[in-house]
Biopython code that builds the backbone (N, CA, C, O; Angstrom):
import numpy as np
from Bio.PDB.StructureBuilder import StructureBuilder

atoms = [
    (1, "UNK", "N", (27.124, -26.706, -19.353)),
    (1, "UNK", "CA", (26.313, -26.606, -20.549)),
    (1, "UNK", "C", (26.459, -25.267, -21.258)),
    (1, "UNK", "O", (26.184, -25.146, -22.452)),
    (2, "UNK", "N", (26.987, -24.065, -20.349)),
    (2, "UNK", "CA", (26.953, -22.971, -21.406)),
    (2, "UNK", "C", (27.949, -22.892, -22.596)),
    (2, "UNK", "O", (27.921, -22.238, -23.638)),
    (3, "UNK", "N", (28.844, -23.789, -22.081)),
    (3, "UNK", "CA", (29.958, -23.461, -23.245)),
    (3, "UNK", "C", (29.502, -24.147, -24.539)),
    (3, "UNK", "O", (29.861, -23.883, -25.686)),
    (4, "UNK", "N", (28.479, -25.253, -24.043)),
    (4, "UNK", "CA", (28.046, -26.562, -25.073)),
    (4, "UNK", "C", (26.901, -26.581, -25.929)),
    (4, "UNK", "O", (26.414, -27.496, -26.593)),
    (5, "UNK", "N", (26.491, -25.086, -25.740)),
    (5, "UNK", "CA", (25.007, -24.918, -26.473)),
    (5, "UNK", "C", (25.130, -24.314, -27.729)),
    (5, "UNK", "O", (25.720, -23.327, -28.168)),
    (6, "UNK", "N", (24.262, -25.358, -28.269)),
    (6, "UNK", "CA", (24.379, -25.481, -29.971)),
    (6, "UNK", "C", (23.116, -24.546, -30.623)),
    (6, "UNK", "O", (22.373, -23.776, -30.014)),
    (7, "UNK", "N", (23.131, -24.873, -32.039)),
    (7, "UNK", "CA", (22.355, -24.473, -32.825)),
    (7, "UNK", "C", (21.239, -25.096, -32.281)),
    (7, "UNK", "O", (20.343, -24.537, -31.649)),
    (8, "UNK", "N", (21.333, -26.346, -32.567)),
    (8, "UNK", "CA", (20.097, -27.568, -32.600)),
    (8, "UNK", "C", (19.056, -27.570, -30.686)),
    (8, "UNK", "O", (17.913, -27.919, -30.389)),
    (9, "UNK", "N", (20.237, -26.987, -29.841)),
    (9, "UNK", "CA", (19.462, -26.343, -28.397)),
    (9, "UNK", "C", (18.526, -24.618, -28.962)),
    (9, "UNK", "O", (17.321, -24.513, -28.732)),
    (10, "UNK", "N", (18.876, -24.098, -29.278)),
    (10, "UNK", "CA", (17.904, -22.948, -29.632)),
    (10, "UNK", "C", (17.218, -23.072, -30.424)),
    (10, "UNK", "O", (16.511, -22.122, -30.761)),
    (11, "UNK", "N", (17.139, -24.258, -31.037)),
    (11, "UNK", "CA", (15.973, -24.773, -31.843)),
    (11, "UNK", "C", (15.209, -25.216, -31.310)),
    (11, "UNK", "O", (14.115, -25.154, -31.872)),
    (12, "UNK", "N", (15.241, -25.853, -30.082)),
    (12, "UNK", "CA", (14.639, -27.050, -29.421)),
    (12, "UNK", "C", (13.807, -25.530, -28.125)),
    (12, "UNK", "O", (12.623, -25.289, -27.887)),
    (13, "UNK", "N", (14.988, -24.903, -27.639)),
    (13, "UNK", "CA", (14.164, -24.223, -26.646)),
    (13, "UNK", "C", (13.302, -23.264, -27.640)),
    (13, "UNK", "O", (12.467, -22.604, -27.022)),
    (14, "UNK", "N", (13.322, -23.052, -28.993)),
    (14, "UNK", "CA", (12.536, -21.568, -29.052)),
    (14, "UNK", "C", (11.460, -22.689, -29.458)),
    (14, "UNK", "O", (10.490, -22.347, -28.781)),
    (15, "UNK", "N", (11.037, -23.949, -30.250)),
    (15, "UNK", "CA", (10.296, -24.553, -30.095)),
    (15, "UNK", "C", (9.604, -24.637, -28.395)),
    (15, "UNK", "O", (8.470, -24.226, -28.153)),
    (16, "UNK", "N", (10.295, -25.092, -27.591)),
    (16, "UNK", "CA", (9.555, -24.871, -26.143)),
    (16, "UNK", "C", (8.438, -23.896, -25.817)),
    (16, "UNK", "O", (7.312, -24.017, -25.333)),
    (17, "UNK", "N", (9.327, -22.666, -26.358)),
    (17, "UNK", "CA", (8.800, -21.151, -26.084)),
    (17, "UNK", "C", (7.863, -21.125, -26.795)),
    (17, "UNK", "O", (6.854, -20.824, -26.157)),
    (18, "UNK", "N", (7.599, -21.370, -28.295)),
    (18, "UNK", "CA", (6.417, -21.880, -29.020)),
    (18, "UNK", "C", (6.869, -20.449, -29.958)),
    (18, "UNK", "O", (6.017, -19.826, -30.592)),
    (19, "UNK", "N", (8.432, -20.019, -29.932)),
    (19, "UNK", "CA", (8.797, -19.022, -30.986)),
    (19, "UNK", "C", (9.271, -19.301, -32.428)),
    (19, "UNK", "O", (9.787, -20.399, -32.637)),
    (20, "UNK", "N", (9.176, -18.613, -33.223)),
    (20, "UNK", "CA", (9.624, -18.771, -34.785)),
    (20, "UNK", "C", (10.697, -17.997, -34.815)),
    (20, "UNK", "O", (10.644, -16.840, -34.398)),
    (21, "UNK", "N", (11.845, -18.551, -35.325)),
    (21, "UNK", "CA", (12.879, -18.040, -35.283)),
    (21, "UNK", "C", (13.588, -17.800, -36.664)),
    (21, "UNK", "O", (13.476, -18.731, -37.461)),
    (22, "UNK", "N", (14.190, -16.872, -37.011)),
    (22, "UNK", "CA", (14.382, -16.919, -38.373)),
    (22, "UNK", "C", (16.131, -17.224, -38.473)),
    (22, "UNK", "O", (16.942, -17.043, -37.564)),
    (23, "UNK", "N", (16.365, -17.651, -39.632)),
    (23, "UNK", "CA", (17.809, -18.126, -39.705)),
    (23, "UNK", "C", (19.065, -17.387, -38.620)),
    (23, "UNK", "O", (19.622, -17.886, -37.642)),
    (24, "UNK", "N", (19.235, -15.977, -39.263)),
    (24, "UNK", "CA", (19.809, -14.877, -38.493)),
    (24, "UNK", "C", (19.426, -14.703, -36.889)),
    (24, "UNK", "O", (20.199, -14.090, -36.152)),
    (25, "UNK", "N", (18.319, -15.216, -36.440)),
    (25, "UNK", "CA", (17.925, -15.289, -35.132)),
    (25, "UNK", "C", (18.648, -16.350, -34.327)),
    (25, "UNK", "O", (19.324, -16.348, -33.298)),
    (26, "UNK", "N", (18.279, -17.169, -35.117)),
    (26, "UNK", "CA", (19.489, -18.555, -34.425)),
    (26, "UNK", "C", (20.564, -18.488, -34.159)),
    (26, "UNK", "O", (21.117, -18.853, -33.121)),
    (27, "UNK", "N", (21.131, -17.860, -35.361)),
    (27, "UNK", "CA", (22.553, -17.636, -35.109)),
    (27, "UNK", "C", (23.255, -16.420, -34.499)),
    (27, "UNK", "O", (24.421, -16.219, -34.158)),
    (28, "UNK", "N", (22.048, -15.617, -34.478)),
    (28, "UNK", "CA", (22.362, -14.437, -33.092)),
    (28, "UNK", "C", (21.917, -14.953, -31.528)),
    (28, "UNK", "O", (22.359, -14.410, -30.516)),
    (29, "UNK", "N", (21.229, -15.779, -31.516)),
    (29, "UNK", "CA", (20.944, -16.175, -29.933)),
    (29, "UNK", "C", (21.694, -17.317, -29.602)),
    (29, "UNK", "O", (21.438, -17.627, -28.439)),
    (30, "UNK", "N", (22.661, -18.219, -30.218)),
    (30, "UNK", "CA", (22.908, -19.148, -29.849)),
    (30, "UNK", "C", (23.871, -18.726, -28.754)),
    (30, "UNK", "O", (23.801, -19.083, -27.578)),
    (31, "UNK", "N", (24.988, -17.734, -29.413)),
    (31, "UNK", "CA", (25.819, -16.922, -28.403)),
    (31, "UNK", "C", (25.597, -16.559, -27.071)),
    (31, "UNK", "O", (26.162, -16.763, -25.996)),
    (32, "UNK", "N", (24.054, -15.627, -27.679)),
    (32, "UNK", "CA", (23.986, -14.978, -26.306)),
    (32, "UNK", "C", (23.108, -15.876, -25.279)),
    (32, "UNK", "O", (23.101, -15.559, -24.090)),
    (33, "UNK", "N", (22.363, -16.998, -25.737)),
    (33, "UNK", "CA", (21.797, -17.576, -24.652)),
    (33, "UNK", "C", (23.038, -18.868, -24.106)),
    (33, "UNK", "O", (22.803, -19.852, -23.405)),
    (34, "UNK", "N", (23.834, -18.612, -24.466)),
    (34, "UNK", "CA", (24.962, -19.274, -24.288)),
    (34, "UNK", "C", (25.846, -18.293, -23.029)),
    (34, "UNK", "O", (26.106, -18.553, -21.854)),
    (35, "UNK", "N", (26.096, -17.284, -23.747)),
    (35, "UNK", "CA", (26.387, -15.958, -22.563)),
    (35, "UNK", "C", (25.212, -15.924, -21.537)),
    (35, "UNK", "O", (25.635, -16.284, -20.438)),
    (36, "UNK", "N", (23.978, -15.638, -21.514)),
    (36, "UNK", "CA", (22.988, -15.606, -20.025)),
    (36, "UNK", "C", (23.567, -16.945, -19.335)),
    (36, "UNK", "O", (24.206, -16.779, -18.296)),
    (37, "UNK", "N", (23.396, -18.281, -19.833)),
    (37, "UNK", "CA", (23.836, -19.726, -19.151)),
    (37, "UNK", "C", (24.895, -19.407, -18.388)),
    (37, "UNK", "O", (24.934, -19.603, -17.174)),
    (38, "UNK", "N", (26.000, -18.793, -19.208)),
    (38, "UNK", "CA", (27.063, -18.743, -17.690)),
    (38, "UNK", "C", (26.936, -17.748, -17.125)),
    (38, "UNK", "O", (27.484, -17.771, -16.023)),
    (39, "UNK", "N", (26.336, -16.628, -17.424)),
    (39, "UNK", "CA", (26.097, -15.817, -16.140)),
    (39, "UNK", "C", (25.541, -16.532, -15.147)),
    (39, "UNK", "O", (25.971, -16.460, -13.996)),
    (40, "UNK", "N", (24.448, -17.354, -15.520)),
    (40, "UNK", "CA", (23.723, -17.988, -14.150)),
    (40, "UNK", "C", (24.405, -19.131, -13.281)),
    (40, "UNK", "O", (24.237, -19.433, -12.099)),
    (41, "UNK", "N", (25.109, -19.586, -14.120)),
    (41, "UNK", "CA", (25.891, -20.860, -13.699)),
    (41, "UNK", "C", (27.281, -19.612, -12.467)),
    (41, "UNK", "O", (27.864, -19.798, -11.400)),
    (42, "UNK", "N", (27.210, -18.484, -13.455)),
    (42, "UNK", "CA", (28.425, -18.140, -12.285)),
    (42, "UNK", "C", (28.068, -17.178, -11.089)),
    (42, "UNK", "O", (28.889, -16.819, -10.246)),
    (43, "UNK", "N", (26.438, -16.721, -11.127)),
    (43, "UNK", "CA", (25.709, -16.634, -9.925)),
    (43, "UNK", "C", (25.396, -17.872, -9.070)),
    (43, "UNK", "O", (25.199, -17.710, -7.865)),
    (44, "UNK", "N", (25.329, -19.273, -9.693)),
    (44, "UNK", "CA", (24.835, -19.987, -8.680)),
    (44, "UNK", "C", (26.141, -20.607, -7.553)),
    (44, "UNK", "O", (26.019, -21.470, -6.684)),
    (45, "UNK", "N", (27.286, -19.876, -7.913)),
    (45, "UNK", "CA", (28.448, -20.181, -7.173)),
    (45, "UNK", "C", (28.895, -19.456, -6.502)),
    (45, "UNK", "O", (30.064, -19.634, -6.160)),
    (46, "UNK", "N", (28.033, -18.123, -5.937)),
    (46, "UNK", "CA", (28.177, -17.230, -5.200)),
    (46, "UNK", "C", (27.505, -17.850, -3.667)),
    (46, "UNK", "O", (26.343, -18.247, -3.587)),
    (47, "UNK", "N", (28.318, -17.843, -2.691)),
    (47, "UNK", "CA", (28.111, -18.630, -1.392)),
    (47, "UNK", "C", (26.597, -17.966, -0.437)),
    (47, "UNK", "O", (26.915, -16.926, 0.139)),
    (48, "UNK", "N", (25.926, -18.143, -0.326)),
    (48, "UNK", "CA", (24.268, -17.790, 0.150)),
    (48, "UNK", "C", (24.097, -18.356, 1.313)),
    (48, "UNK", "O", (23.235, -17.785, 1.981)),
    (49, "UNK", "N", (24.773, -19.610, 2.011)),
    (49, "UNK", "CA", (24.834, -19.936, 3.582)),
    (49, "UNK", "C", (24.869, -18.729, 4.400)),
    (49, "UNK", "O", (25.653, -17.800, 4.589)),
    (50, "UNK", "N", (23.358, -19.213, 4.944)),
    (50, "UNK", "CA", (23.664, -18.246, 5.926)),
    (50, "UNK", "C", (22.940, -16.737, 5.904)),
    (50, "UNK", "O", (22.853, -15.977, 6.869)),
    (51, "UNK", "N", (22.460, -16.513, 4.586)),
    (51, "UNK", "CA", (21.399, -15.537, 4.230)),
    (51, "UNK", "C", (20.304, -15.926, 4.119)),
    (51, "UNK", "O", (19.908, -16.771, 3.316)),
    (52, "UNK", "N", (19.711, -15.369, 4.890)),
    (52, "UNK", "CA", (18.230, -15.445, 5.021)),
    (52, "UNK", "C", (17.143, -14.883, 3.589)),
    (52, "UNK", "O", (17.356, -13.836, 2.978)),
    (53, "UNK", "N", (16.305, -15.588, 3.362)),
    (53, "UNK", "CA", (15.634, -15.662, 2.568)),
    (53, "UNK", "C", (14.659, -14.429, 2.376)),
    (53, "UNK", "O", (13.635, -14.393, 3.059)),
    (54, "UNK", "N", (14.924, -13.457, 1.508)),
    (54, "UNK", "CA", (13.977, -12.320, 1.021)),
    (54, "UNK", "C", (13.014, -11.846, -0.022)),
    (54, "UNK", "O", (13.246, -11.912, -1.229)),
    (55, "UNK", "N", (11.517, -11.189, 0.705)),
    (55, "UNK", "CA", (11.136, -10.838, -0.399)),
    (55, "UNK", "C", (11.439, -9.387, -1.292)),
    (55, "UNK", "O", (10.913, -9.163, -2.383)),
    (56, "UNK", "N", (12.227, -8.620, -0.721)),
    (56, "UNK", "CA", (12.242, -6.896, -1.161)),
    (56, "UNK", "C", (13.681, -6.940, -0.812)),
    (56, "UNK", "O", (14.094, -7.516, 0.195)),
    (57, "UNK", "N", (14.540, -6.237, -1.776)),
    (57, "UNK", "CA", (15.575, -5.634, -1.122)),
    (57, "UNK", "C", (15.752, -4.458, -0.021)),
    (57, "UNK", "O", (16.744, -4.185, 0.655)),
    (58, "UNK", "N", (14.893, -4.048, -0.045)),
    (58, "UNK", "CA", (15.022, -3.526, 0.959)),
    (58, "UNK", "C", (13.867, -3.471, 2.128)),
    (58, "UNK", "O", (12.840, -4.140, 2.011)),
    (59, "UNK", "N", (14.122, -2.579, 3.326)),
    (59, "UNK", "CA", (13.153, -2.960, 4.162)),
    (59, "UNK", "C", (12.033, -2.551, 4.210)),
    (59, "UNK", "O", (12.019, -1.790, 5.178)),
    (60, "UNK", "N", (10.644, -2.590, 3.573)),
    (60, "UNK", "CA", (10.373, -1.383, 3.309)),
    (60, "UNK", "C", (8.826, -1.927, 3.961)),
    (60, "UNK", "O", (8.278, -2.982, 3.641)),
    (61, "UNK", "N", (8.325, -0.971, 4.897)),
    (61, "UNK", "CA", (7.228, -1.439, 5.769)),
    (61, "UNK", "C", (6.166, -0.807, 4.885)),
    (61, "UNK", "O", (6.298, -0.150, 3.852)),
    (62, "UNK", "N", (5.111, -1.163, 5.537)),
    (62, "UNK", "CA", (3.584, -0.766, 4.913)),
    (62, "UNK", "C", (3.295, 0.289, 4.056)),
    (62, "UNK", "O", (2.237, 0.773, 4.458)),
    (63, "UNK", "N", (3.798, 1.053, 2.820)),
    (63, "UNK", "CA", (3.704, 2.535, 2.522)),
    (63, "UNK", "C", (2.695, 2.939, 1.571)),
    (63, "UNK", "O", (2.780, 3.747, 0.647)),
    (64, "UNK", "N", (1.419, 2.013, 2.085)),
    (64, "UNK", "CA", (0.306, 2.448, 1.670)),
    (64, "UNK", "C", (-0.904, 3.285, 2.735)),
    (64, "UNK", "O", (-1.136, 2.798, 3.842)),
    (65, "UNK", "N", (-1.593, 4.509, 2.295)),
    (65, "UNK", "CA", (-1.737, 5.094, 3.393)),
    (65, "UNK", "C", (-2.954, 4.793, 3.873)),
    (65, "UNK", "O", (-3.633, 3.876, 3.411)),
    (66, "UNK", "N", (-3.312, 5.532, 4.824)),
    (66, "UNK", "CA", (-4.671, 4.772, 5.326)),
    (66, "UNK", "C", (-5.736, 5.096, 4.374)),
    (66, "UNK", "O", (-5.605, 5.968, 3.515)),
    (67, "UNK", "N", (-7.087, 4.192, 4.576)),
    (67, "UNK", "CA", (-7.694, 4.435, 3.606)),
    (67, "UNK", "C", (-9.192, 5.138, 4.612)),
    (67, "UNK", "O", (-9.887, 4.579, 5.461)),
    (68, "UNK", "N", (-9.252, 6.561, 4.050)),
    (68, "UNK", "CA", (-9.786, 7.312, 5.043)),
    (68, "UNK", "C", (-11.233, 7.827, 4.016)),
    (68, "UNK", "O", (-10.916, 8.632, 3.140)),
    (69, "UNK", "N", (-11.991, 7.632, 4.035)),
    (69, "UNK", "CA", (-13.842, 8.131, 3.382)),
    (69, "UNK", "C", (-13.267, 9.227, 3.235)),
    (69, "UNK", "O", (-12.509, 9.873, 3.959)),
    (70, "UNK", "N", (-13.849, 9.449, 1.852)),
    (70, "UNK", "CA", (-13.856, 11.020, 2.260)),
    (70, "UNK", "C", (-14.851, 11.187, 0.606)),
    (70, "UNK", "O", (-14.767, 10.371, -0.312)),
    (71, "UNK", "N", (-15.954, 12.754, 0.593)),
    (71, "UNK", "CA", (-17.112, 12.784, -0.552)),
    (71, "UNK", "C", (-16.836, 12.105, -2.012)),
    (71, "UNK", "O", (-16.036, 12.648, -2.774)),
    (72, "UNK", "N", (-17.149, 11.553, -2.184)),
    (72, "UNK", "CA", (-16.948, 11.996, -4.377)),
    (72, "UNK", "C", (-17.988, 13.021, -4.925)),
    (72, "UNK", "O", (-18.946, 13.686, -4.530)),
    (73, "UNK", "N", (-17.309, 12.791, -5.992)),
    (73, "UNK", "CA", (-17.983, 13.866, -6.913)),
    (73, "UNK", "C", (-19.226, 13.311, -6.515)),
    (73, "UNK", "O", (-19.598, 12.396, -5.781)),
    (74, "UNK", "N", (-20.026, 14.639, -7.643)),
    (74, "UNK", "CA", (-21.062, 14.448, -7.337)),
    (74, "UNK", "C", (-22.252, 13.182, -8.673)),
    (74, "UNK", "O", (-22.257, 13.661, -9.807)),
    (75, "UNK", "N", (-22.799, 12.303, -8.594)),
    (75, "UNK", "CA", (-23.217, 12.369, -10.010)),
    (75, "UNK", "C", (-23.518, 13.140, -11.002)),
    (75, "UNK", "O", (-23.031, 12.806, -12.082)),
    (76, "UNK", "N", (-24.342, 14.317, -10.975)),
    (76, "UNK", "CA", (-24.577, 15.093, -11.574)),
    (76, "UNK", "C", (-23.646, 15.564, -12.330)),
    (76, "UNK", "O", (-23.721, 15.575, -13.558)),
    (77, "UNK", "N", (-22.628, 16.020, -11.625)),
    (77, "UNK", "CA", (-21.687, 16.418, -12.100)),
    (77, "UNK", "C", (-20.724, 15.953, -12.866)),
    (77, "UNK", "O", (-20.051, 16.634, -13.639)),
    (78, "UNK", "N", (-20.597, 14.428, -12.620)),
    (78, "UNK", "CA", (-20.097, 13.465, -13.258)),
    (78, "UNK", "C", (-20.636, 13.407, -14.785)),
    (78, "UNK", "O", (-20.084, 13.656, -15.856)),
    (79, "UNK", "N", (-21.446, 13.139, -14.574)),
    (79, "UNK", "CA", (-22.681, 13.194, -15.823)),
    (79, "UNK", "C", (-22.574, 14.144, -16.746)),
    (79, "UNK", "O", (-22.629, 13.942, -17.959)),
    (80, "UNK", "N", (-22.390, 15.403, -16.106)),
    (80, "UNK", "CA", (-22.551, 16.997, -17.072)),
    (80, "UNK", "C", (-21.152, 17.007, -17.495)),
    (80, "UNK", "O", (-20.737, 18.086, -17.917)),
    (81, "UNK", "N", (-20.147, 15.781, -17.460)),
    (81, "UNK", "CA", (-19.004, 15.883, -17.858)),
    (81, "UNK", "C", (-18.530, 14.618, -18.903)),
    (81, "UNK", "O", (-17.444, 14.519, -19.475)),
    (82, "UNK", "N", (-19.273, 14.022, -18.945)),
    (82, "UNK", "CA", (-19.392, 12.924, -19.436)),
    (82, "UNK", "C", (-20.184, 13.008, -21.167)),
    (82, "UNK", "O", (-21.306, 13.508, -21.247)),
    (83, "UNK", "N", (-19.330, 12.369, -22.720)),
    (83, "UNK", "CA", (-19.463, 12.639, -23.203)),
    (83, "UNK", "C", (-21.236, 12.370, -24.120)),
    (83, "UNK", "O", (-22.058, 13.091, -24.685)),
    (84, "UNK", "N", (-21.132, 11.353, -23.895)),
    (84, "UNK", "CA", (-22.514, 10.869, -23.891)),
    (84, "UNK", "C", (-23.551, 9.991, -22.360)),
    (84, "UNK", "O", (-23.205, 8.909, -21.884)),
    (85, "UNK", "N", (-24.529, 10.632, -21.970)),
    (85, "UNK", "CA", (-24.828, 10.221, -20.463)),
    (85, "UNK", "C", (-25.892, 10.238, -20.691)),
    (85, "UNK", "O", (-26.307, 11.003, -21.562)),
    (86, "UNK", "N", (-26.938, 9.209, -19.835)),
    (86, "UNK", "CA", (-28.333, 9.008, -19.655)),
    (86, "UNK", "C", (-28.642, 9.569, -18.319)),
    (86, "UNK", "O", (-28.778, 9.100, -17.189)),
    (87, "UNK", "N", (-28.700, 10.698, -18.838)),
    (87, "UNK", "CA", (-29.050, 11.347, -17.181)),
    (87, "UNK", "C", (-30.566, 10.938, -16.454)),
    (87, "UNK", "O", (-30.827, 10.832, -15.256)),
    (88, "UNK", "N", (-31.457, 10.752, -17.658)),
    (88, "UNK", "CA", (-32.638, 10.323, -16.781)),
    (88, "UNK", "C", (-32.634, 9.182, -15.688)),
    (88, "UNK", "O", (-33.333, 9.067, -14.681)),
    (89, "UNK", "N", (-31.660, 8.395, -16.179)),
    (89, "UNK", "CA", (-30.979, 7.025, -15.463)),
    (89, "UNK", "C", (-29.773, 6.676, -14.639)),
    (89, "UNK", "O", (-29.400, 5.636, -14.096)),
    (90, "UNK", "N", (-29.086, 8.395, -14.764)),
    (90, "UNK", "CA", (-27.992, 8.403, -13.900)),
    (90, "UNK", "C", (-26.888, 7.710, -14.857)),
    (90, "UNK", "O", (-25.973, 7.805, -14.040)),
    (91, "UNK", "N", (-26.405, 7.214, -15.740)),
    (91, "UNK", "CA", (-25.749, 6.185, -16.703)),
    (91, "UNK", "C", (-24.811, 6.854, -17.500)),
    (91, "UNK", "O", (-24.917, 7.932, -18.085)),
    (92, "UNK", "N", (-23.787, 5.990, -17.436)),
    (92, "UNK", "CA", (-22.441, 6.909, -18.414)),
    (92, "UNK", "C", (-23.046, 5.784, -19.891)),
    (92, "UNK", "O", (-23.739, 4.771, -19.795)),
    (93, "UNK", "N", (-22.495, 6.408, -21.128)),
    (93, "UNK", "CA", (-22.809, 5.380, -22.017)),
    (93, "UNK", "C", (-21.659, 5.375, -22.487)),
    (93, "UNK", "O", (-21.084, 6.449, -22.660)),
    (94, "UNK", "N", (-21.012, 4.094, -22.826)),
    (94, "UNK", "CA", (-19.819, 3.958, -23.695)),
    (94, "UNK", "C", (-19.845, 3.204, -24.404)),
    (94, "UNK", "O", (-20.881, 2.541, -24.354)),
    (95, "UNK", "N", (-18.825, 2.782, -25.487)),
    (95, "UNK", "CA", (-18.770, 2.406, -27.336)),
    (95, "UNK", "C", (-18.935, 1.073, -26.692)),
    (95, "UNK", "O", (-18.654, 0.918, -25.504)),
    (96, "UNK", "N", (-19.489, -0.121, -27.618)),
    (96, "UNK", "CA", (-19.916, -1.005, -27.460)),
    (96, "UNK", "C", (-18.269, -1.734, -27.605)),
    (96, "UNK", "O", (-17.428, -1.233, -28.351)),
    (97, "UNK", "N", (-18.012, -2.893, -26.822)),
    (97, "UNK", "CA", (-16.847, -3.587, -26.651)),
    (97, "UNK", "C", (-16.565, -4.660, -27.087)),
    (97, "UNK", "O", (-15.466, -5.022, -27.508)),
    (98, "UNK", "N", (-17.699, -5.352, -27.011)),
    (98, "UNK", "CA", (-17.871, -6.964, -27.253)),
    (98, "UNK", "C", (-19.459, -7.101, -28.381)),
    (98, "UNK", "O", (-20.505, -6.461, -28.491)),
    (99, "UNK", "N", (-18.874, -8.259, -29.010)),
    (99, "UNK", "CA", (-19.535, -8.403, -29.963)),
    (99, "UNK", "C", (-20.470, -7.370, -31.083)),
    (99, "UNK", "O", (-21.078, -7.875, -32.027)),
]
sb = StructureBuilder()
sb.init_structure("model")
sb.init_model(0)
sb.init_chain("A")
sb.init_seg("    ")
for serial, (resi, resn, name, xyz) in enumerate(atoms, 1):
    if name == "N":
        sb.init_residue(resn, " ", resi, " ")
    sb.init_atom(name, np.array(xyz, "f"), 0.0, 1.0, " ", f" {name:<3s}", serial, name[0])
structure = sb.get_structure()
């Protein structure tokens, strides 16, 4: 199929994709999604018997560190740094987000 992909296929997949494509787009991707197709077609003929199935290239064990307590700040201090704060309430205040 890579050699066989038309105009009227990158019409059809960027419809899939739910993309708008403009004239010059078409006729710049037809090529190259024509070029990715046989790249993949000429990865899937690379022989894999026999390799075991991976998630990481490499080996790479646990390298997250322990997760050890240790103080935080203080509120107060948090607070006396903070640009607008309800300190009577302990409370950071920030810009309204929603609605």
């Amino acid at each position: 199929m890579p050699g066989d992909l038309t105009r009227a296929d990158v019409e059809r997949i960027a419809q899939l994709a739910r993309l708008e494509l403009t004239e010059p787009e078409k006729d710049l991707m037809t090529p190259q999604l024509s070029s990715v197709l046989a790249y993949a077609q000429q990865v899937q003929q690379v022989a894999t018997a026999g390799v075991p199935p991976t998630s990481h290239a490499l080996d790479a064990a646990d390298t997250a560190r322990d997760d050890v307590p240790e103080p935080s700040l203080p509120r107060d201090e948090a607070l006396s740094q903070a640009p607008e704060a309800d300190l009577a309430h302990g409370l950071f205040k920030v810009p309204r987000v929603l609605g």
